[in-house]
C-alpha positions as CSV (number, residue, x, y, z in Angstrom):
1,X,192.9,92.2,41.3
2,X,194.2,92.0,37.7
3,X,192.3,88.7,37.0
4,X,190.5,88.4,33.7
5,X,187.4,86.7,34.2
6,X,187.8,84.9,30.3
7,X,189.3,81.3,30.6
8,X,192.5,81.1,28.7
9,X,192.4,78.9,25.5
10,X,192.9,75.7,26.4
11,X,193.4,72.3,23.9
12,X,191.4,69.7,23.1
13,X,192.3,67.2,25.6
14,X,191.2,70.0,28.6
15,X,188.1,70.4,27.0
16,X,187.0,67.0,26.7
17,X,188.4,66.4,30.4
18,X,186.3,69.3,31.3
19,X,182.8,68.1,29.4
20,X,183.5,64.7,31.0
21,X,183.8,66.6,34.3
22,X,180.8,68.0,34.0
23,X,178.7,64.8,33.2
24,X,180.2,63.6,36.7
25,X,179.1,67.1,38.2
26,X,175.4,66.3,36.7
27,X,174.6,62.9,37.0
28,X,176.1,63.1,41.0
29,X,174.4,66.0,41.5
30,X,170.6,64.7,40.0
31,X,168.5,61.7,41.0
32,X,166.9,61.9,37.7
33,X,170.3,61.1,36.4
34,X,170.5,57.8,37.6
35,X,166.6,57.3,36.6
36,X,167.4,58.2,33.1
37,X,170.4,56.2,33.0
38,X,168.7,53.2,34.2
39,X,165.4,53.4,31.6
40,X,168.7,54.0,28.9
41,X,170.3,50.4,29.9
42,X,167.3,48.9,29.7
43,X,166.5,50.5,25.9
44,X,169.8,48.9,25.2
45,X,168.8,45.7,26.7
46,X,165.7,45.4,25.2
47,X,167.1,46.6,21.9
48,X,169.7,43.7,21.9
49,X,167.3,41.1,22.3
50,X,164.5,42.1,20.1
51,X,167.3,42.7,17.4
52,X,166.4,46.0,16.6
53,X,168.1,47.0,13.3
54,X,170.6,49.5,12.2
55,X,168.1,52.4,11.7
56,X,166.4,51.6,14.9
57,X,169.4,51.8,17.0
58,X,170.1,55.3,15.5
59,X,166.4,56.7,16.8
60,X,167.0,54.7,20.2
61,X,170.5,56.4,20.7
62,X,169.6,59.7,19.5
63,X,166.7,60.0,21.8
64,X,169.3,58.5,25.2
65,X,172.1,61.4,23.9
66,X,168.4,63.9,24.0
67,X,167.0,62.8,27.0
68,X,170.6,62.8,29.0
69,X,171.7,66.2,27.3
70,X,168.5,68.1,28.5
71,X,169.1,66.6,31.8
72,X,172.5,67.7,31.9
73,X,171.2,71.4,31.1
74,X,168.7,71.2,33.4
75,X,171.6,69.9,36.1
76,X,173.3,73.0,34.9
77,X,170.7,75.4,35.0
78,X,170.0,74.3,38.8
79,X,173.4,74.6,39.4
80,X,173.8,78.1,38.0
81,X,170.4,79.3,40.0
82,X,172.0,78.1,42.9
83,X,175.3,80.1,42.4
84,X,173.2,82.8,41.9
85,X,170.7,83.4,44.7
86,X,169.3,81.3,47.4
87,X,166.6,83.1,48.0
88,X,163.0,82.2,46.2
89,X,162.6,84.7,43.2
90,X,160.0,83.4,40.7
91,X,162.2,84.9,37.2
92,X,164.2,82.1,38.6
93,X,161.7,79.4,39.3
94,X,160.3,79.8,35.9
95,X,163.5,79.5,34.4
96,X,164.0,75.9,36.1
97,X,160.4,75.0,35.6
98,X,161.1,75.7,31.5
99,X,164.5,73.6,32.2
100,X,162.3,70.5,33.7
101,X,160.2,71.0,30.7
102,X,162.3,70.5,28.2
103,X,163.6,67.4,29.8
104,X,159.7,66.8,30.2
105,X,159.4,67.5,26.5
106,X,162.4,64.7,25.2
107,X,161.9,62.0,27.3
108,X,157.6,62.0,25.6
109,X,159.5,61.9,22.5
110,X,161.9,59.1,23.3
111,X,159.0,57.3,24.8
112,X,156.7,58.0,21.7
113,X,160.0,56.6,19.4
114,X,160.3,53.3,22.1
115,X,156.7,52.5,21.4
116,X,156.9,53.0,17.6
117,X,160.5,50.7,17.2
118,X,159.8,47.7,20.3
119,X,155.8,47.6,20.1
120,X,155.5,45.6,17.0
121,X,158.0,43.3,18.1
122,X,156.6,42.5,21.7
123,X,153.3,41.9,19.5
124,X,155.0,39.6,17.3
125,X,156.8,38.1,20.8
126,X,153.6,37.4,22.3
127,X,151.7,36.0,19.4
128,X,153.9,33.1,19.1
């Protein structure tokens, strides 16, 4: 078996096809994809109807691209445990515990940045 276990060096347009395989991979293979990527549409609904402004849209994006990155590790992560073992060892369960935190740890902050940009305005909404 003369395989070589390094991928060969592939172009630009296999590597995006790749990444873009592996956000398919990870939001099919996580229910917390599709809850993230339904509280994300909503951010974007709300955003374009409180007319949130240039600035605002940059925090609101940033923290969707955060929140679905970690996910997508944490998909990965799983995945990779998985390949690994299927038995219970706790150096693993620690190291997907950690991965749920992180997600844990970006969506309070994109929650906490949500408050700060659409609070004022539902104020302002509802003092009409």
């Amino acid at each position: 078996m003369n395989e070589s276990p390094v991928r060969p060096s592939r172009g630009w347009a296999a590597k995006f096809r790749d990444a873009m395989r592996g956000m398919w991979i990870a939001a099919r293979a996580s229910s917390s994809h599709a809850v993230h990527a339904l509280v994300a549409a909503a951010v974007v609904a709300a955003g374009v109807a409180l007319r949130v402004e240039r600035l605002e849209w940059c925090l609101l994006g940033g923290c969707i691209a955060l929140v679905l990155a970690a996910e997508t590790f944490n998909s990965a992560l799983e995945s990779l445990a998985k390949a690994l073992t299927d038995q219970y060892h706790p150096k693993l369960r620690d190291a997907l515990d950690m991965g749920s935190g992180a997600v844990l740890v970006t969506a309070i902050g994109a929650v906490v940045i949500g408050v700060i940009v659409f609070l004022p305005r539902l104020i302002a909404l509802f003092e009409r």
